[in-house]
Each structure stands twice: as C-alpha cells, then as structure tokens.
C-alpha positions in Angstrom: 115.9 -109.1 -176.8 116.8 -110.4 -180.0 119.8 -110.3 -182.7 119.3 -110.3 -186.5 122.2 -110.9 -188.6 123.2 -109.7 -192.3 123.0 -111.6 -195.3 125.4 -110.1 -197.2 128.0 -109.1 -194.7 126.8 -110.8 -191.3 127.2 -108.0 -189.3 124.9 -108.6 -186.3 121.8 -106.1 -185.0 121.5 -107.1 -181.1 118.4 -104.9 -179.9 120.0 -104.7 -176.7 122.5 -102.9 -177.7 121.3 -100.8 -180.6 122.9 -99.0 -183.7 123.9 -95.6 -181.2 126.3 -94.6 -184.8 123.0 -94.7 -186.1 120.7 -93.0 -183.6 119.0 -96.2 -182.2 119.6 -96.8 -178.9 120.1 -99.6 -176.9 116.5 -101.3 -176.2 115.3 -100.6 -180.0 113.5 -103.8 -181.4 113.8 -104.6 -185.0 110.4 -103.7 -185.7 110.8 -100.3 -184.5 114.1 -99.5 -186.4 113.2 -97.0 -189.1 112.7 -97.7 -193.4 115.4 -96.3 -194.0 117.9 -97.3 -192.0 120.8 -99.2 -193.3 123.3 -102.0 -192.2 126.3 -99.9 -191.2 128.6 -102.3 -192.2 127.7 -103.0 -195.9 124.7 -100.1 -196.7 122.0 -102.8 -197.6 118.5 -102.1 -196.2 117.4 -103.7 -192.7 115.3 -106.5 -195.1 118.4 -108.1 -195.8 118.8 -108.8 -191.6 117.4 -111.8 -190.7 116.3 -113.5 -187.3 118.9 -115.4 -185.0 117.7 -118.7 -183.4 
C-alpha cells in the first residue's frame, strides 16, 4: 500500500487506511479514489496529492 501526501496542507492519504469520513475504506488505492473527492483537510482536489517514496 501506498501513501500520497498534500501539497498544500500535507495531510497524508495512506491507502491502507482510507478516507472512512469520506466513504473510502481502508484498502482503496489512489487510483480508485473517485474525481471528485477532496483532501479533507484543506478541500483541494486529489491532484494536488502526490506520491511518497
């Protein structure tokens, strides 16, 4: 699993754990979150996440 952090805000998306405020669950990659889903911290759109080494 993998984790994607915020640009703007760095809050961090693990996919192991999911967004469950959000509806995703634990498990959901990054590729399967949906368009329109939004960083809960600061609003921006998921494009603003980016891959953790």
């Amino acid at each position: 699993m993998k984790k994607y952090k915020c640009v703007v805000c760095d809050y961090i998306y693990d996919e192991a754990l999911g967004d469950p405020d959000s509806g995703l669950k634990p498990g959901t990659k990054f590729e399967d979150i949906p368009e329109d889903w939004s960083c809960p911290e600061c609003g921006v759109t998921k494009t603003f996440l980016e891959l953790m080494e």
